[in-house]
C-alpha positions in Angstrom: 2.5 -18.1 4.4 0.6 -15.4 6.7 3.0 -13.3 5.4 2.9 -13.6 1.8 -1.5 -13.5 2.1 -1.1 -10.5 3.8 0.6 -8.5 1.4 -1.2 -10.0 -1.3 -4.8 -9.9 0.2 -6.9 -6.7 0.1 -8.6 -7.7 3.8 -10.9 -5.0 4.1 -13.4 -6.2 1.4 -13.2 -9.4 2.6 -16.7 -10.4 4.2 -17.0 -10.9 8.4 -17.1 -15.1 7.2 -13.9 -15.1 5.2 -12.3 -13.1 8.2 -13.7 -15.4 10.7 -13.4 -18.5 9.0 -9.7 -17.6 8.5 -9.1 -16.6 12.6 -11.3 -19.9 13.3 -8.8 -21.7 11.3 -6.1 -20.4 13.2 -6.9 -21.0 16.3 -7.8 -24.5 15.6 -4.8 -25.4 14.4 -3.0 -23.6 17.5 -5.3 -25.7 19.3 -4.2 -28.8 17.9 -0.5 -27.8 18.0 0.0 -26.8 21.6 0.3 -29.5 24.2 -1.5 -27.0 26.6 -2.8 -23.9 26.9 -5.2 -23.4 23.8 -6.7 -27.1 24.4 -8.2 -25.4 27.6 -10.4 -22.9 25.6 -11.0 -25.0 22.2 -14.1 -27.0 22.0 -14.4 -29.2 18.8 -16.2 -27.3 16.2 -18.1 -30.4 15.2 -19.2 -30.9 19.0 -20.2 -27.2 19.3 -22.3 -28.0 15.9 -24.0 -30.2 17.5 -24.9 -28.9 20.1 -26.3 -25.7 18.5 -28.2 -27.7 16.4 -29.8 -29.5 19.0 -30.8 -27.0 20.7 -31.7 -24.5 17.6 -31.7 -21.0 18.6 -34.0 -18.7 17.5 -34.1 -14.8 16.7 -35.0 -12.5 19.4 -33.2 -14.9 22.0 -30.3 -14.2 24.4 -27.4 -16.7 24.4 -25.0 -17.6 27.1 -21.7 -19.2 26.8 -20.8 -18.9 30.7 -16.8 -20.7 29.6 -16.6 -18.7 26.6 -12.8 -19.6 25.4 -12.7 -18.2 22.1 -16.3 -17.4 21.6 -17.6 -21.3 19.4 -20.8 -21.6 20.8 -21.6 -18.3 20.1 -20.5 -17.2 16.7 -21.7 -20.3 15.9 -25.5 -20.1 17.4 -25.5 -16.9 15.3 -24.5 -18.2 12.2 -27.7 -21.0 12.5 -29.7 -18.4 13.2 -28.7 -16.2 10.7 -28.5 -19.2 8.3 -31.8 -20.4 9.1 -34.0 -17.1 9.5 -33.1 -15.3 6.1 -35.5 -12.9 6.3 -34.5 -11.0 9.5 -35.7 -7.6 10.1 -33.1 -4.4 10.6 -34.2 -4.5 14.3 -33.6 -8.1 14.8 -30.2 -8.0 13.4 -29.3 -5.0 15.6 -30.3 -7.2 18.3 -28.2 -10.1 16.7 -25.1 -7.9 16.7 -25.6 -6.1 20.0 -27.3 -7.8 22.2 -28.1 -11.7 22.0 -25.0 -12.7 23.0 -23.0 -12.8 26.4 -20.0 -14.8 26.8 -17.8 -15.0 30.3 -14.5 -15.8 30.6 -12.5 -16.2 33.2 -8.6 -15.8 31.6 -8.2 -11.6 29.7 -6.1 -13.3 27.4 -8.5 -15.7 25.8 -11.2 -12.7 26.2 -9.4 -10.6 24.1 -9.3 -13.5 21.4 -12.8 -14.4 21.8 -14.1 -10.9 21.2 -11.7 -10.3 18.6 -13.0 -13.8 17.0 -16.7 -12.9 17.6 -16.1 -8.9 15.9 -14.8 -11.0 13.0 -17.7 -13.0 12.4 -20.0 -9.7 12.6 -21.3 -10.3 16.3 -20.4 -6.5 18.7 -18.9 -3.5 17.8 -16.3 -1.3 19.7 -18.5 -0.1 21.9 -20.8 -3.4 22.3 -18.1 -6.4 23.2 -20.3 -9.2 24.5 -18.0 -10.6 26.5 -17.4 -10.1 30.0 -14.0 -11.1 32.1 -15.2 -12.7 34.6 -16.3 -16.0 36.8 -20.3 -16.5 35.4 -20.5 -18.5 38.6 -19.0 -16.2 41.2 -22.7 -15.1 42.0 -25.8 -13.8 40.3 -25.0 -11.6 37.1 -28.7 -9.9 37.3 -29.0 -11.0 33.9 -30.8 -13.9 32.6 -30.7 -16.2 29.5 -33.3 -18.2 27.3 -30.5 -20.6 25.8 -27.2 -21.4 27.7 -24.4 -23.2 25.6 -21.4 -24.3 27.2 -18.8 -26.7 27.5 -17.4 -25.6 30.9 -13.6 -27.1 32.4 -14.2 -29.0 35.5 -10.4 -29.8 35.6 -9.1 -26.7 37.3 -9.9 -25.9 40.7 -10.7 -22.8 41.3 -9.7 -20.9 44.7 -12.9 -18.6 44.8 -15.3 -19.6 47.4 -19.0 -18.9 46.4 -21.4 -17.9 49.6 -24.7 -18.5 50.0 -27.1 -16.1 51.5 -26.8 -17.6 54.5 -23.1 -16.6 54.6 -22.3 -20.3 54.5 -19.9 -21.6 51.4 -21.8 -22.7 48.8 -21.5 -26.2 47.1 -20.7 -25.8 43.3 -22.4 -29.0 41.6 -24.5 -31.3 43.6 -22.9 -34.6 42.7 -19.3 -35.3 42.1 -17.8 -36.5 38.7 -14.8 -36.8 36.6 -16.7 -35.7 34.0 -15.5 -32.6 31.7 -17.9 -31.2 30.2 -21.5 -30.3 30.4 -24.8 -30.4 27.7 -26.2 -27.7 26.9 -30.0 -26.4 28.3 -32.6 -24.8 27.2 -34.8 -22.3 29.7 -38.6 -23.3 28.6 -40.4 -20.8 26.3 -43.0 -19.1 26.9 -46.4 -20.4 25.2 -47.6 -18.7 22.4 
């Protein structure tokens, strides 16, 4: 089927949403079919939704999926903004595209497919990927976000010890659970 679309698609006037929605689709369905593996890095799309919507980000912000996977919570915090803000500026949508967004992931792999995913639905460039391969809590990325949106894995133990400044191992969470996954926060705004 891929096959026969391919050849009788012309892709490259295709919009960044038919793209997307078409990789999205893919990877879903991967998700689905796979007993593990993709399951590790696919959030529901109606959870991620949610979420987004709850927390309603707004242009100008900087977002922070900290367990990126294949780049939801992202893409999809830029489509509500873009969706719900139709009157965006050139400079805002440069900073839509280049800089609101920051994903980390731990696995290349899955970074490869989330920045492919995210270029798809019109969020980097070449030279601007917004994710980084990394552990977002191996220590303090100098960076900071107004709107975190994650749904981290708890299930896999990690062998990296964090240290404190005292040069003591640092706990990870304060309280132990079986949950896995975390809600979403919001850093306050400033007043007007």
């Amino acid at each position: 089927m891929v096959a026969d679309l391919i050849d009788t698609e012309t892709w490259t006037i295709l919009g960044a949403d038919v793209k997307g929605d078409a990789y999205e689709g893919l990877l879903e369905r991967n998700a689905q079919d796979t007993k593990s593996g993709a399951g590790q890095y696919f959030t529901p799309r109606a959870l991620i939704q949610a979420m987004v919507d709850c927390i309603a980000p707004q242009p100008g912000e900087t977002i922070c999926d900290p367990a990126c996977g294949t780049g939801g919570f992202l893409f999809t915090a830029h489509n509500h903004i873009t969706s719900k803000y139709k009157s965006l500026e050139r400079p805002q949508l440069k900073h839509l595209k280049e800089k609101a967004f920051t994903g980390y992931e731990l696995v290349q792999a899955t970074a490869r497919v989330c920045a492919m995913n995210l270029m798809l639905h019109g969020i980097g460039s070449e030279k601007s990927v917004p994710v980084v391969v990394g552990d977002a809590l191996a220590g303090d990325p100098g960076e900071r976000y107004n709107v975190v949106l994650a749904n981290p894995p708890f299930g896999k133990k990690s062998s990296t010890v964090i240290v404190g400044e005292d040069g003591r191992p640092r706990r990870r969470y304060k309280t132990k659970t079986s949950a896995t996954a975390l809600t979403p926060s919001r850093w306050p705004r400033p007043a007007p």
